[in-house]
Structures are given as C-alpha cells and as structure tokens.
N, C-alpha and C positions, 0 to 999 in steps of 0.2 A: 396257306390260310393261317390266321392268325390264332385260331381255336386250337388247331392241331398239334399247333407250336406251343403253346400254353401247356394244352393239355395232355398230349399224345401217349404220355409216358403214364397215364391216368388210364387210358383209356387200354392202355398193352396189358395194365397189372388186371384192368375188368374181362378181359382175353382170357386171363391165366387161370381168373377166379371161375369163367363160365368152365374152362377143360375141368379144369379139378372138380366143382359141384357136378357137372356130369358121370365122373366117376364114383363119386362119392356117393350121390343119390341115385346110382343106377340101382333096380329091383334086382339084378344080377350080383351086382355087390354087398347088395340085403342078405341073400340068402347064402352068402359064399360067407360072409362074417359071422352070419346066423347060426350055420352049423360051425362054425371053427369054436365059436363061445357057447357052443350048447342050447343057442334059442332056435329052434327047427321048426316053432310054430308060428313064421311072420304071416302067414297066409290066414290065418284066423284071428278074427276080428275078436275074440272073444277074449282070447291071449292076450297074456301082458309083454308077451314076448317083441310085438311089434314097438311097444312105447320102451321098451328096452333098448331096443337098434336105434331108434328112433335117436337115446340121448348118447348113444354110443356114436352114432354116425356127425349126430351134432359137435361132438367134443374134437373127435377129426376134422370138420372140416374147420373147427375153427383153429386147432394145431397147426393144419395144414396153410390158411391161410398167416397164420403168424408166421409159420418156417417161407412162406412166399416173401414176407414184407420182409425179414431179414434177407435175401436172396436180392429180391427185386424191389426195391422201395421205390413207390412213384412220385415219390415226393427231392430223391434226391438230383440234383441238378446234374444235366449232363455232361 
C-alpha cells in the first residue's frame, strides 16, 4: 500500500509515542514520582500536589519525546 510506504515510519514513531505516554501517564507512575519529590497528596483534589505532577510529568514526556526524535526520526529516509 501506498499509504504505508509513505508513511509507515510516521506511524512506528506514533507506536513509540503511545508506549512511552502509557508509562508516563500511568496513576502508578503518579504516585511512584509523587513520593520520590515529596508530593504524597495526588489523591486529593484539594492539593496542589496533583498540578505539580501534573507539570512535572508534562516536562517528561515532552523530554522524552525529544530524546525519541533524536533516536528515531520519522521523517528521516530509509
């Protein structure tokens, strides 16, 4: 297919992007970073602790997606 051929190497890097945001946005990995930096109150809404993670987990995953396009760019030709 002609799509696949175009675009395939698009579609491995959106693969890589869903593992990694599953890890990253996991509640599991909330609370495991939560207590390592001292915020232990994501569970409460009332707490700033959750908009804390919130921009910390934000900053990762866009790290992480930068350290991806260095690794894996789907833009370069095969």
């Amino acid at each position: 297919m002609e799509f696949f051929d175009n675009h395939g190497r698009k579609m491995l890097f959106s693969f890589f992007i869903i593992f990694v945001y599953i890890i990253v946005a996991n509640p599991v990995t909330y609370n495991i970073v939560g207590s390592i930096v001292g915020l232990d109150n994501y569970d409460n809404a009332n707490m700033e602790d959750r908009n804390y993670l919130l921009y910390i987990h934000s900053f990762v995953m866009a790290l992480l997606t930068f350290i991806l396009l260095f690794i894996y760019n789907p833009m370069n030709a095969k």
